[in-house]
PDB file of the backbone (N, CA, C, O) and the ligand in Angstrom, with CONECT records:
HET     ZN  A 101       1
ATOM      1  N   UNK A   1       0.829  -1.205   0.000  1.00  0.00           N
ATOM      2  CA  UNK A   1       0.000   0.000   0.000  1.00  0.00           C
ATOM      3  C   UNK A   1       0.865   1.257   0.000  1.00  0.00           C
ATOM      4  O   UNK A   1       0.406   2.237  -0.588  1.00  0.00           O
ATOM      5  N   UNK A   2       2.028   1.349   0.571  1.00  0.00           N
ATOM      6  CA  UNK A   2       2.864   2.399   1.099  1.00  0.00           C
ATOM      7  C   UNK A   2       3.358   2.215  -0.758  1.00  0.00           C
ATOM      8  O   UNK A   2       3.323   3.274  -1.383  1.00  0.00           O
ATOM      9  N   UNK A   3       3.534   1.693  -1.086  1.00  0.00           N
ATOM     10  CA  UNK A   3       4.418   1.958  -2.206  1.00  0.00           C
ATOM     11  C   UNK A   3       3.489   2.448  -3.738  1.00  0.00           C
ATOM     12  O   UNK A   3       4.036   2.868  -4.758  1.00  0.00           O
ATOM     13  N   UNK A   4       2.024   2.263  -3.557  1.00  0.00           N
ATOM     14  CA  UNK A   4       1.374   2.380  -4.269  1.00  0.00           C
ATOM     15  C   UNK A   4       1.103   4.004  -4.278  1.00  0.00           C
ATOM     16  O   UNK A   4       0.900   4.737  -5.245  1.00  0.00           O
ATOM     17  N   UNK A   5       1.172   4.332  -2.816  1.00  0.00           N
ATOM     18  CA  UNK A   5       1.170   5.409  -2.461  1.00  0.00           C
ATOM     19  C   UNK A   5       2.251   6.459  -2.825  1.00  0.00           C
ATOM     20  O   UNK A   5       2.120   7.678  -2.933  1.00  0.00           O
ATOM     21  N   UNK A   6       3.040   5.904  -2.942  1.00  0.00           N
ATOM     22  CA  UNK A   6       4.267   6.329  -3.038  1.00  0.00           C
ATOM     23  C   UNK A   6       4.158   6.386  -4.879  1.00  0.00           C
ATOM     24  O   UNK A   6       4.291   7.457  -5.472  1.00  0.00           O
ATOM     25  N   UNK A   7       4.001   5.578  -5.328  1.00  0.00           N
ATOM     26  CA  UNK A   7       4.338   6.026  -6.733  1.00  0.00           C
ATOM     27  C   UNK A   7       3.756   6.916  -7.469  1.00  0.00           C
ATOM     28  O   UNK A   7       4.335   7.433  -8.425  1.00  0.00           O
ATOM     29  N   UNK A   8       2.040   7.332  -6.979  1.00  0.00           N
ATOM     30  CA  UNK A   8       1.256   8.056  -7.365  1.00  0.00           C
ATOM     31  C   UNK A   8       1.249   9.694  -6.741  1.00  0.00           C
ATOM     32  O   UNK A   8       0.792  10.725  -7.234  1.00  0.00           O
ATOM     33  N   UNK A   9       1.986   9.432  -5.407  1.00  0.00           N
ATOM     34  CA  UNK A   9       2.170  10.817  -5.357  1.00  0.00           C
ATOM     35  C   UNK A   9       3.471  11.463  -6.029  1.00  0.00           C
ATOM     36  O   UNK A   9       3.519  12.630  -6.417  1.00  0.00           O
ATOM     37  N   UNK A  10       4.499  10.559  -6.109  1.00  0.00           N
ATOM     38  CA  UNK A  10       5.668  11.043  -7.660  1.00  0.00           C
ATOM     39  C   UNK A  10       4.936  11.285  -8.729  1.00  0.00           C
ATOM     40  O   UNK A  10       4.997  12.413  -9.216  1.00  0.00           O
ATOM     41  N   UNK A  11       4.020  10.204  -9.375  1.00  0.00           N
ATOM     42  CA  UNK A  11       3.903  10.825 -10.478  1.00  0.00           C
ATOM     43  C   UNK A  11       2.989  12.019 -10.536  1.00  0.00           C
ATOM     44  O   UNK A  11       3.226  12.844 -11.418  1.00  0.00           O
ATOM     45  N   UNK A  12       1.848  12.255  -9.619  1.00  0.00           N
ATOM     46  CA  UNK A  12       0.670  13.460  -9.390  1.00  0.00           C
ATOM     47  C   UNK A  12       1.939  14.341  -9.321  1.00  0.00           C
ATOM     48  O   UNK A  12       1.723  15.187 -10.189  1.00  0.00           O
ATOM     49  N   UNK A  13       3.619  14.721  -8.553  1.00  0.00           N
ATOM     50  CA  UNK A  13       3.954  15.725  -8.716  1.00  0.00           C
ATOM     51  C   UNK A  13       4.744  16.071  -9.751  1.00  0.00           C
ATOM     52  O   UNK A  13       5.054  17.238  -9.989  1.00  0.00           O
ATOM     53  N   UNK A  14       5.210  14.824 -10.600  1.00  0.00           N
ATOM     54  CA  UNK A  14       5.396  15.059 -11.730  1.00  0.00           C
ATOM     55  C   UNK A  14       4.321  15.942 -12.926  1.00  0.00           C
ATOM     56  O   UNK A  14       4.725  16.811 -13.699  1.00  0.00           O
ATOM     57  N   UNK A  15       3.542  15.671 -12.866  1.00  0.00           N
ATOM     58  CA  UNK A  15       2.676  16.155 -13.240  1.00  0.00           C
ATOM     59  C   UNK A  15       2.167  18.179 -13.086  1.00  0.00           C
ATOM     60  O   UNK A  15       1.863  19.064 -13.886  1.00  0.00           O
ATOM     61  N   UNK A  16       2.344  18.062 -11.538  1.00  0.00           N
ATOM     62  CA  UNK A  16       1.947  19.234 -10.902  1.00  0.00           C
ATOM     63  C   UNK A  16       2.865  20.167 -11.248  1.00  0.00           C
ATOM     64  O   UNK A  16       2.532  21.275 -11.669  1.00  0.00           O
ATOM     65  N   UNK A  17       4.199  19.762 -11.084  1.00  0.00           N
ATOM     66  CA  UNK A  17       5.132  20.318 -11.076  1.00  0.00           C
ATOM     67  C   UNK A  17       5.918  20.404 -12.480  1.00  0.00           C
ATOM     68  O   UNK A  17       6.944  21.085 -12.459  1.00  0.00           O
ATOM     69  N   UNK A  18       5.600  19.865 -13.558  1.00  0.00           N
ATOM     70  CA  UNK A  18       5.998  20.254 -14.729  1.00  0.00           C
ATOM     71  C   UNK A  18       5.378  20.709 -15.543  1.00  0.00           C
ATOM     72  O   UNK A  18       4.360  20.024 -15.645  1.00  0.00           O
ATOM     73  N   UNK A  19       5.369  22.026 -16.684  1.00  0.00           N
ATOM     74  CA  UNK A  19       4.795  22.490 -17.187  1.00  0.00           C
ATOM     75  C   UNK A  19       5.034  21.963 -19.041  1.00  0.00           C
ATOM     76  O   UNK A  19       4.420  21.864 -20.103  1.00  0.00           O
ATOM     77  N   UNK A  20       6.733  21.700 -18.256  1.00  0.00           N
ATOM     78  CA  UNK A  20       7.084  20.782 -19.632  1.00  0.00           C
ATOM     79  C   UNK A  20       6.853  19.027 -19.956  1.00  0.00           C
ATOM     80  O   UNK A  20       7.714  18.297 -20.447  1.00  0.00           O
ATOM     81  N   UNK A  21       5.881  18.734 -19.663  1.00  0.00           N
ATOM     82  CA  UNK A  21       5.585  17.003 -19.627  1.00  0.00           C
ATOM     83  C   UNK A  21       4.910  17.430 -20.946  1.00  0.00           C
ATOM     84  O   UNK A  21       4.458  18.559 -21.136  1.00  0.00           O
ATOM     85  N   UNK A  22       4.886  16.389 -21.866  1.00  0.00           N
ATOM     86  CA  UNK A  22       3.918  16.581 -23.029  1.00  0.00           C
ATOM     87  C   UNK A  22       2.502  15.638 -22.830  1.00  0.00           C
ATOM     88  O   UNK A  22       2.319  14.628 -22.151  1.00  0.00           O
ATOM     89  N   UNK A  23       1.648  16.358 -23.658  1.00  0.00           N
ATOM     90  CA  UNK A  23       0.171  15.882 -23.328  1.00  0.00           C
ATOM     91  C   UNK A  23       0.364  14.118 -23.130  1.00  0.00           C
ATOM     92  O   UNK A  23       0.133  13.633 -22.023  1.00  0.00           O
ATOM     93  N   UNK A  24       0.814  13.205 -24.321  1.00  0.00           N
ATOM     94  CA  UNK A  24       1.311  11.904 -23.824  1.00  0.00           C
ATOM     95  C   UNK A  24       1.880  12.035 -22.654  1.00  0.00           C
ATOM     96  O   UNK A  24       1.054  12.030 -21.742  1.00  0.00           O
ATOM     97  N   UNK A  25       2.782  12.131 -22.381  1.00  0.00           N
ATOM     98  CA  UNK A  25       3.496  12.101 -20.976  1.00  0.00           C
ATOM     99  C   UNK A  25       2.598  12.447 -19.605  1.00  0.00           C
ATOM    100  O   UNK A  25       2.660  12.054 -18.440  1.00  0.00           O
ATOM    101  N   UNK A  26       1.859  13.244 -20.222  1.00  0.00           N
ATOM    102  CA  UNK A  26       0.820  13.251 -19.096  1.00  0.00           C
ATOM    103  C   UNK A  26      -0.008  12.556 -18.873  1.00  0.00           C
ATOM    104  O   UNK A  26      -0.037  12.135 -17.717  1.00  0.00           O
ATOM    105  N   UNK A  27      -1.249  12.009 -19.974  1.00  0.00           N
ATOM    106  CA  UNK A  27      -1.744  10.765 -20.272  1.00  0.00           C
ATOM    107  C   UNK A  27      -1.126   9.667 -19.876  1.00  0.00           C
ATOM    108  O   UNK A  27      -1.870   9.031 -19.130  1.00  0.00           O
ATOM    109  N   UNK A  28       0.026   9.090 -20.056  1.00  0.00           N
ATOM    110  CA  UNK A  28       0.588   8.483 -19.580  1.00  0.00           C
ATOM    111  C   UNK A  28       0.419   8.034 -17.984  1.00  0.00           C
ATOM    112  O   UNK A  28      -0.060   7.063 -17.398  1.00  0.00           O
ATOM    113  N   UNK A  29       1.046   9.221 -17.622  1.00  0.00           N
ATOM    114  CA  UNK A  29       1.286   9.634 -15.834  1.00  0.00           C
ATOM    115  C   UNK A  29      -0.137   9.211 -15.236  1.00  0.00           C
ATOM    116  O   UNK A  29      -0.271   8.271 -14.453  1.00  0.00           O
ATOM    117  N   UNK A  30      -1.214  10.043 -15.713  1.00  0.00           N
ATOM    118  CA  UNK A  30      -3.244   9.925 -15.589  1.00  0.00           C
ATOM    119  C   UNK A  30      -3.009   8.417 -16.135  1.00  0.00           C
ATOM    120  O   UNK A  30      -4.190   8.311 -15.802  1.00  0.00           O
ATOM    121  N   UNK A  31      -2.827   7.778 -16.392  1.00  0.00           N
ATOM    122  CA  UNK A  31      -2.808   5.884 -16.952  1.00  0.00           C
ATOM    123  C   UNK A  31      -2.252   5.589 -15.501  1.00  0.00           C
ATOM    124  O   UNK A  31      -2.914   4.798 -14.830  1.00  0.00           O
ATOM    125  N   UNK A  32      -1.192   6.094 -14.978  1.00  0.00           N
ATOM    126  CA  UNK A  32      -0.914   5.115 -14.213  1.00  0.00           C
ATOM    127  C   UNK A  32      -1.434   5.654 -12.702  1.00  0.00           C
ATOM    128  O   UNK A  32      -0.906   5.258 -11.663  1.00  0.00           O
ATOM    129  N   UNK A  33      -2.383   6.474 -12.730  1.00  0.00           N
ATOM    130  CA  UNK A  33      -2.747   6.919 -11.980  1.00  0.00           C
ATOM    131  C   UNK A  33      -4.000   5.695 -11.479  1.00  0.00           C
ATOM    132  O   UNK A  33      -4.285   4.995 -10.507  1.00  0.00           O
ATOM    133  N   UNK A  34      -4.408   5.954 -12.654  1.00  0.00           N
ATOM    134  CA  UNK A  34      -5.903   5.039 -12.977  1.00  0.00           C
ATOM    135  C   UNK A  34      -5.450   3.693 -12.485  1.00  0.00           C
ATOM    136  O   UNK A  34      -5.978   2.937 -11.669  1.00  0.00           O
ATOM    137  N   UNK A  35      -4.715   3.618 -12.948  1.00  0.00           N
ATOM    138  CA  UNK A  35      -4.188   1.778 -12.615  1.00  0.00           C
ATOM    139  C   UNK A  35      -4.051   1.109 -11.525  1.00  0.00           C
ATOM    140  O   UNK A  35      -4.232  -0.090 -11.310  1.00  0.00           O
ATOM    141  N   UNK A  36      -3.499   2.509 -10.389  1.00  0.00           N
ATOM    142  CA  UNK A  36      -3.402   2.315  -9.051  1.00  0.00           C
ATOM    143  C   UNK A  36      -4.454   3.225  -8.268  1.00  0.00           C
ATOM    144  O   UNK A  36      -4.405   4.437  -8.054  1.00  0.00           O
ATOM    145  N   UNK A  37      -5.153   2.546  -8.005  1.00  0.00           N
ATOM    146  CA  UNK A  37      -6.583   3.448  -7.513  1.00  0.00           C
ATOM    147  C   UNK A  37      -6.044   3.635  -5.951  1.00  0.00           C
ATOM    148  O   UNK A  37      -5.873   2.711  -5.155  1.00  0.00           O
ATOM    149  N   UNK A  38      -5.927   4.366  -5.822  1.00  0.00           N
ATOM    150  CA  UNK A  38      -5.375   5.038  -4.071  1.00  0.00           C
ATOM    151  C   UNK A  38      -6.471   4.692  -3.243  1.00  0.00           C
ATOM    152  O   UNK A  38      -7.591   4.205  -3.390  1.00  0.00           O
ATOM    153  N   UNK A  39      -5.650   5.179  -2.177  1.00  0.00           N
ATOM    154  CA  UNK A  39      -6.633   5.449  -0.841  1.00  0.00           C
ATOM    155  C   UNK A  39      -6.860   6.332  -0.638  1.00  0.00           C
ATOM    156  O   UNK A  39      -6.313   6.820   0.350  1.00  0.00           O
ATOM    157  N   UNK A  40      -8.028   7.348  -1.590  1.00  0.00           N
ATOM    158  CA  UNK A  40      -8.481   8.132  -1.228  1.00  0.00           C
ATOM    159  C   UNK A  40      -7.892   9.199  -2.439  1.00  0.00           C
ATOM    160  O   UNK A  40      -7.346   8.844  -3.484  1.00  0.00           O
ATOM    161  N   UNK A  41      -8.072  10.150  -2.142  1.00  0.00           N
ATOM    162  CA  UNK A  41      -7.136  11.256  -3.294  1.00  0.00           C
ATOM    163  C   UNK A  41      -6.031  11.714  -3.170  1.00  0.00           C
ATOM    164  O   UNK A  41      -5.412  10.781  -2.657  1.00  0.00           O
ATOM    165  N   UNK A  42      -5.308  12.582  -3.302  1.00  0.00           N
ATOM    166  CA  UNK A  42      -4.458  13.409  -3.401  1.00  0.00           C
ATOM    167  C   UNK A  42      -4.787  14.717  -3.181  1.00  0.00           C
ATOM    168  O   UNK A  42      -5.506  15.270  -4.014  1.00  0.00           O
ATOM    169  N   UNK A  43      -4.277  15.522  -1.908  1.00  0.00           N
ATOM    170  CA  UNK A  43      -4.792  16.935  -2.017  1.00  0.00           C
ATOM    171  C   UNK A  43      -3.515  17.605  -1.821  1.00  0.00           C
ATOM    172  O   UNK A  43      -2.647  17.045  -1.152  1.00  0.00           O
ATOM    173  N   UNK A  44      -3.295  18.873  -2.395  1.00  0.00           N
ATOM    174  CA  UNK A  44      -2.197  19.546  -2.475  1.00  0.00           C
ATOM    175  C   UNK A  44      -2.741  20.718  -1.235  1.00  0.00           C
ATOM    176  O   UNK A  44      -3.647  21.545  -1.337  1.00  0.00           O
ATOM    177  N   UNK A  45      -1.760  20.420   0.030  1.00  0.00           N
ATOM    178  CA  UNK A  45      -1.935  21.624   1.257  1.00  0.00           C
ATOM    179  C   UNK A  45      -1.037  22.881   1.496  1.00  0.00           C
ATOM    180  O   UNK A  45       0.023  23.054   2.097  1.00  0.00           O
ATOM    181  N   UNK A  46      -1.699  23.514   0.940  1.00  0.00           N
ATOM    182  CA  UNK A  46      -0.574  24.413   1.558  1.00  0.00           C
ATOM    183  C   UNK A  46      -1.011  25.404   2.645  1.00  0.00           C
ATOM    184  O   UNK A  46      -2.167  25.522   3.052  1.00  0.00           O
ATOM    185  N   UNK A  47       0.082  26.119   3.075  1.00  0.00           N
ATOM    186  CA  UNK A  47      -0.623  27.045   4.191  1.00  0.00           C
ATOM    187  C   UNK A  47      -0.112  28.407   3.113  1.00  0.00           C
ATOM    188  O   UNK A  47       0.770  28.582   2.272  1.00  0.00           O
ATOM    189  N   UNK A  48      -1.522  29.403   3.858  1.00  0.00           N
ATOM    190  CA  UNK A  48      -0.819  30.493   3.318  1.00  0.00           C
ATOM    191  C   UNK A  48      -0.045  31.420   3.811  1.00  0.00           C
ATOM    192  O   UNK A  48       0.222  32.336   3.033  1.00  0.00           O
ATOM    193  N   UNK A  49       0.638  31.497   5.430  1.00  0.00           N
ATOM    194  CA  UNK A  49       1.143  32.400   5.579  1.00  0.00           C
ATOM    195  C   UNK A  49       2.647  32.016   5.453  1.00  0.00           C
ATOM    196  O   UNK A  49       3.380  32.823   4.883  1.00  0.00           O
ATOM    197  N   UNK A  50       3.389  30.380   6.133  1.00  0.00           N
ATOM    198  CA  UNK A  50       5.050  30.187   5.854  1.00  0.00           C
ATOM    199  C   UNK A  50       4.884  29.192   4.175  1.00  0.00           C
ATOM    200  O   UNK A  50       5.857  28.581   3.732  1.00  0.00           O
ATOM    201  N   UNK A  51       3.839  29.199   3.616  1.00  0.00           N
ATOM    202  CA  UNK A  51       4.147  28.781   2.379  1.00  0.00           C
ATOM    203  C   UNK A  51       4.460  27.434   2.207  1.00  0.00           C
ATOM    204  O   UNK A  51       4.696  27.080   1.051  1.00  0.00           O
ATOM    205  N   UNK A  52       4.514  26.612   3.085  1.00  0.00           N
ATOM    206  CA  UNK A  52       4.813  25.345   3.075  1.00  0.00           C
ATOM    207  C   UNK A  52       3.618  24.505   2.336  1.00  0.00           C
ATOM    208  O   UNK A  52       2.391  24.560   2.424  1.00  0.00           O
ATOM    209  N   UNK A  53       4.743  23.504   1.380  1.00  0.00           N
ATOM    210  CA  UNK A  53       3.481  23.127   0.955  1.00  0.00           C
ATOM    211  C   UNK A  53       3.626  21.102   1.094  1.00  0.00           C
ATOM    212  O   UNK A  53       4.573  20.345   0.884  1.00  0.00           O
ATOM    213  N   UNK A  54       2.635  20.933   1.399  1.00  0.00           N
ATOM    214  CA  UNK A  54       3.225  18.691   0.786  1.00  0.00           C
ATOM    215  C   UNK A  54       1.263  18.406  -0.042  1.00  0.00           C
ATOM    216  O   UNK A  54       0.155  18.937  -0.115  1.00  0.00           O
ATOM    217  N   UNK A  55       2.084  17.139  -0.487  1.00  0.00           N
ATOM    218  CA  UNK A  55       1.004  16.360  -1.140  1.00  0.00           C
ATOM    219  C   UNK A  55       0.303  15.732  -0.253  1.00  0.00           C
ATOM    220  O   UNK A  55       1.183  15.626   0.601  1.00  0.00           O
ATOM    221  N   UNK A  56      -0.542  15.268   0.172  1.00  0.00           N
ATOM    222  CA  UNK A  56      -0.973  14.629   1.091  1.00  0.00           C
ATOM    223  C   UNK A  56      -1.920  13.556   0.840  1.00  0.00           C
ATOM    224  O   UNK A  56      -2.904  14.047   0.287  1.00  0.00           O
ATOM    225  N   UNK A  57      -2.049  12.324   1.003  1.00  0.00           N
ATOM    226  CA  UNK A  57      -3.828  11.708   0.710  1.00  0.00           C
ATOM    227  C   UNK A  57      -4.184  11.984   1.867  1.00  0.00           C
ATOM    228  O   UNK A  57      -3.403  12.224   2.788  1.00  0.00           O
ATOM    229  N   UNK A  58      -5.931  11.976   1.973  1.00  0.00           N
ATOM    230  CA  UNK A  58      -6.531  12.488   3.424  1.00  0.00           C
ATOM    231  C   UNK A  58      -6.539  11.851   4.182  1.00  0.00           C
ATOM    232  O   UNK A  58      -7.662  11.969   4.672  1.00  0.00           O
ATOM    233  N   UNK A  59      -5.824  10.907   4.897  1.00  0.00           N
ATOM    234  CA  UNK A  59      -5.532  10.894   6.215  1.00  0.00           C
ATOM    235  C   UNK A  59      -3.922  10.876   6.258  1.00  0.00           C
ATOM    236  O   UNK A  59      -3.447   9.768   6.507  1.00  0.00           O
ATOM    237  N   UNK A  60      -3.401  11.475   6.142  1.00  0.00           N
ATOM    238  CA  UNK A  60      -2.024  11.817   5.875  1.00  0.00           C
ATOM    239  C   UNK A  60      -2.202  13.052   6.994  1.00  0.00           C
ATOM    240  O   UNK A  60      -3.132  13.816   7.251  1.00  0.00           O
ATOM    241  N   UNK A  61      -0.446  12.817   7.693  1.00  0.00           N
ATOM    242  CA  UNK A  61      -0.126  14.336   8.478  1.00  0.00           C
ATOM    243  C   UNK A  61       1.515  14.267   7.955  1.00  0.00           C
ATOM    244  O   UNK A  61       2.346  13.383   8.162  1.00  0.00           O
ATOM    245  N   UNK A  62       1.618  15.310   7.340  1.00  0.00           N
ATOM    246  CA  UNK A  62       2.953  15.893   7.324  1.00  0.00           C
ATOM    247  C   UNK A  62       3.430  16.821   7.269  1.00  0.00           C
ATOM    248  O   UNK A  62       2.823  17.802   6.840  1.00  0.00           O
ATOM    249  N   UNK A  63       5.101  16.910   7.808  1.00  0.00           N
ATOM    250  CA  UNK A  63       5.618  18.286   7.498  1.00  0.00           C
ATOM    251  C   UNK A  63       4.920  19.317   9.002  1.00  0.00           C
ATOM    252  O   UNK A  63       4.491  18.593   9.901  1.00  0.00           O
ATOM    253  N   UNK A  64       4.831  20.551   9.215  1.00  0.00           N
ATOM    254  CA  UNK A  64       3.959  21.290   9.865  1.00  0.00           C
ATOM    255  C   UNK A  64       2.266  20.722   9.728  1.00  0.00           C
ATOM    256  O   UNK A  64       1.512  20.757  10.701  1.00  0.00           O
ATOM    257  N   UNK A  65       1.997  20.404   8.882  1.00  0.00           N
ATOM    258  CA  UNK A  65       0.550  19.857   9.209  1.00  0.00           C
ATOM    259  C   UNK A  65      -0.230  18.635   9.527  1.00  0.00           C
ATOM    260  O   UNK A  65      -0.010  17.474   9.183  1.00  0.00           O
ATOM    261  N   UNK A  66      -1.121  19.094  10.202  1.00  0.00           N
ATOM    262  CA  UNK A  66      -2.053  18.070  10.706  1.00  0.00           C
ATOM    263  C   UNK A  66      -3.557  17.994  10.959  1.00  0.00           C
ATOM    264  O   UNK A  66      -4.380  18.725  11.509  1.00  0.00           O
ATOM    265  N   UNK A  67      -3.587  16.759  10.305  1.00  0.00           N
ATOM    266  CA  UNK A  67      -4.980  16.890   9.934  1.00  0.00           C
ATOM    267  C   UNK A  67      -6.189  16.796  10.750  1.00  0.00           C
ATOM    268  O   UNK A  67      -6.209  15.824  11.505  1.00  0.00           O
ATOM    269  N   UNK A  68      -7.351  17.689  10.783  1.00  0.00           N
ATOM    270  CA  UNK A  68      -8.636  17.665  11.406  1.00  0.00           C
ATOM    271  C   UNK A  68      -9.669  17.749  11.002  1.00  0.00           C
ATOM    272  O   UNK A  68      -9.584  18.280   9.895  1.00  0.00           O
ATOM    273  N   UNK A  69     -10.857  17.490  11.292  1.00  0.00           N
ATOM    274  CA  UNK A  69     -11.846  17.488  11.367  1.00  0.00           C
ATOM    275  C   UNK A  69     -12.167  18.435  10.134  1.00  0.00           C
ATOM    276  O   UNK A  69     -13.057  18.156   9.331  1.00  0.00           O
ATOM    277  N   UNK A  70     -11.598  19.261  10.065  1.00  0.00           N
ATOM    278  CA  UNK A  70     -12.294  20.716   9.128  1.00  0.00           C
ATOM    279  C   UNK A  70     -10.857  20.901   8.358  1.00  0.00           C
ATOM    280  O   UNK A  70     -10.618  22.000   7.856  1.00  0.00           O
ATOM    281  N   UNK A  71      -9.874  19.817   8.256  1.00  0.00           N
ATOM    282  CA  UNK A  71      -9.309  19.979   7.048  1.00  0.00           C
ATOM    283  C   UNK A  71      -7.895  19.855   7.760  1.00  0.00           C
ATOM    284  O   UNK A  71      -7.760  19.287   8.843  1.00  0.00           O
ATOM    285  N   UNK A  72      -6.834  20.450   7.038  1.00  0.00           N
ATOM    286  CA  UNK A  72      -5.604  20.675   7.383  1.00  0.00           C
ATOM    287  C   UNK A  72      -5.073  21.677   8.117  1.00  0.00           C
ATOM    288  O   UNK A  72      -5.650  22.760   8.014  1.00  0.00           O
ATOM    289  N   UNK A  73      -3.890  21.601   9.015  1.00  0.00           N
ATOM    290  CA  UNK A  73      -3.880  22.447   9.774  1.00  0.00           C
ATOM    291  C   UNK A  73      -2.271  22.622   9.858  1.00  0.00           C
ATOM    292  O   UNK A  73      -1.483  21.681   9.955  1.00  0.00           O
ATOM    293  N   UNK A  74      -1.897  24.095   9.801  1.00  0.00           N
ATOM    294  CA  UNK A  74      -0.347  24.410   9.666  1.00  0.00           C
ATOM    295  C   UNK A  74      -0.264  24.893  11.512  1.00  0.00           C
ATOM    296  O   UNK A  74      -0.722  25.775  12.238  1.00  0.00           O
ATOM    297  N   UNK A  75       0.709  23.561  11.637  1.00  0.00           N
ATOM    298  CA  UNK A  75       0.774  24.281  13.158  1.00  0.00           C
ATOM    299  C   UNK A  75       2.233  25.225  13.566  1.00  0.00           C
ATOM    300  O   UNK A  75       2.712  25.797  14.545  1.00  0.00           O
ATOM    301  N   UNK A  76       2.462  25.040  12.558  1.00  0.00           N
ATOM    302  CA  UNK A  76       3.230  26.386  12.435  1.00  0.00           C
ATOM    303  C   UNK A  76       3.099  27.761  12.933  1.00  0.00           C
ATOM    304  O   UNK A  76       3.627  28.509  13.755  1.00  0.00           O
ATOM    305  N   UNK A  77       1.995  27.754  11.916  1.00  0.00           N
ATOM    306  CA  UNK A  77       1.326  29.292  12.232  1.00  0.00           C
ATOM    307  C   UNK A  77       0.189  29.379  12.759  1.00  0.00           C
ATOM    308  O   UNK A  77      -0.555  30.355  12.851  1.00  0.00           O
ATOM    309  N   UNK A  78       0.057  28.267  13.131  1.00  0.00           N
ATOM    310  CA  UNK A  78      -1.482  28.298  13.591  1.00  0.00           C
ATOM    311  C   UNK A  78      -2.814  28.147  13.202  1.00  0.00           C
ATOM    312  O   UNK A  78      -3.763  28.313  13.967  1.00  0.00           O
ATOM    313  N   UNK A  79      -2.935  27.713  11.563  1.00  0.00           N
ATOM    314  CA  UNK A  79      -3.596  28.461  11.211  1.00  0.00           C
ATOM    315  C   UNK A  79      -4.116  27.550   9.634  1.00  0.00           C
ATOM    316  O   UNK A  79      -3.356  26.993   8.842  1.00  0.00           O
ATOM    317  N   UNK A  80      -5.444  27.637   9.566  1.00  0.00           N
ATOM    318  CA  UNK A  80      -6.164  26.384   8.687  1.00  0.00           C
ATOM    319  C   UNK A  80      -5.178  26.571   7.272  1.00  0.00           C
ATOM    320  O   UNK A  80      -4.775  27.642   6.817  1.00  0.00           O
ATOM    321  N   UNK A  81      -4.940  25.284   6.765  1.00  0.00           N
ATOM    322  CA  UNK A  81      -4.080  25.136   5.611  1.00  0.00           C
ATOM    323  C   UNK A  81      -5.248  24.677   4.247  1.00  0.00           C
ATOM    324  O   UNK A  81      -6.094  23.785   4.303  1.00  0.00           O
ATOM    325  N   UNK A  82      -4.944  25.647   3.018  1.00  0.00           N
ATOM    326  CA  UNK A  82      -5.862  25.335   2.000  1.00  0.00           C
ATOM    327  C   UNK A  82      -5.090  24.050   1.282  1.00  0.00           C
ATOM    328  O   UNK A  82      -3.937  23.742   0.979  1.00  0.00           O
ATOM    329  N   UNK A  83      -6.502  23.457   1.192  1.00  0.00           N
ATOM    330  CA  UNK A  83      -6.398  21.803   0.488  1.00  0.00           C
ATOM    331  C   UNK A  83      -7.028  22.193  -1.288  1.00  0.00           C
ATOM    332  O   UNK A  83      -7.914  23.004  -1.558  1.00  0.00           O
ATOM    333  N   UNK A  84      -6.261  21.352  -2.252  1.00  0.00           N
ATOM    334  CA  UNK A  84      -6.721  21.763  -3.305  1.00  0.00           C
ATOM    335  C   UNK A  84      -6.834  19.899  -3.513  1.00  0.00           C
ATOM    336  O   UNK A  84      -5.953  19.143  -3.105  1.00  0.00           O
ATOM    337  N   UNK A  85      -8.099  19.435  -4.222  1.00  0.00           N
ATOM    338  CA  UNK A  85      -7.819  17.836  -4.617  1.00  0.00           C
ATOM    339  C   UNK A  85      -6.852  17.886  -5.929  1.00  0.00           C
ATOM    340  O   UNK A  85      -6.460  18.948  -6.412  1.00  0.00           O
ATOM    341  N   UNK A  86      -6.550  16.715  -6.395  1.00  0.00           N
ATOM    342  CA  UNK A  86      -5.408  16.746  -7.410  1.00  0.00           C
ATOM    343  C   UNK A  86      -6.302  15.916  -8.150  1.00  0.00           C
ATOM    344  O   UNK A  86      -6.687  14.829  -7.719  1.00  0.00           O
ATOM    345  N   UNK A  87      -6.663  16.419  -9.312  1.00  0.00           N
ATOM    346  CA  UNK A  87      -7.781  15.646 -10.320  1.00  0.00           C
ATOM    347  C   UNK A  87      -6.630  15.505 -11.769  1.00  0.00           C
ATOM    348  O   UNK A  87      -5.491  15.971 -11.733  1.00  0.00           O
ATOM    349  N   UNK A  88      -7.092  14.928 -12.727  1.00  0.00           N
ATOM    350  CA  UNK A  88      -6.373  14.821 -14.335  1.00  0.00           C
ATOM    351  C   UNK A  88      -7.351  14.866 -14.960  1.00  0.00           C
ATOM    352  O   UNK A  88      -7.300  14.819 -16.189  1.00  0.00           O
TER     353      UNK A  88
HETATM  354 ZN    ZN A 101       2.313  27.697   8.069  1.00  0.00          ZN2+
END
């Protein structure tokens, strides 16, 4: 499971994070996304005031955040962290 996990959040930031992947290459990446159906989604957290950001699936805590009831939380600053889902 950890590794399934693991490969899909490389490739979701491959994805996220390149502007240069070509539409195949992306298709591709969305193929193997599909292939390995997660636990759950992928949400991209960030906080907005120290900028920190991780990938997370939802029950995931990392980095400064941790997760509650009403979402993510930068305990950093204190202060609710925006979740975006990671769709293709
Ligand atoms: Zn913060």
């Amino acid at each position: 499971m950890l590794e399934i996990r693991q490969a899909v959040r490389t490739t979701a930031g491959q994805v996220l994070c390149s502007d240069e992947l070509s539409k195949d290459e992306t298709e591709a990446a969305a193929g193997t996304l599909c292939a390995n159906p997660a636990p759950g989604n992928l949400h991209v957290v960030r906080c907005g005031s120290c900028r920190d950001t991780r990938t997370l699936f939802r029950d995931e805590n990392d980095g400064p955040f941790r997760l509650t009831a009403l979402g993510w939380r930068c305990e950093t600053c204190s202060t609710a962290a925006a979740s975006q889902e990671v769709r293709f």
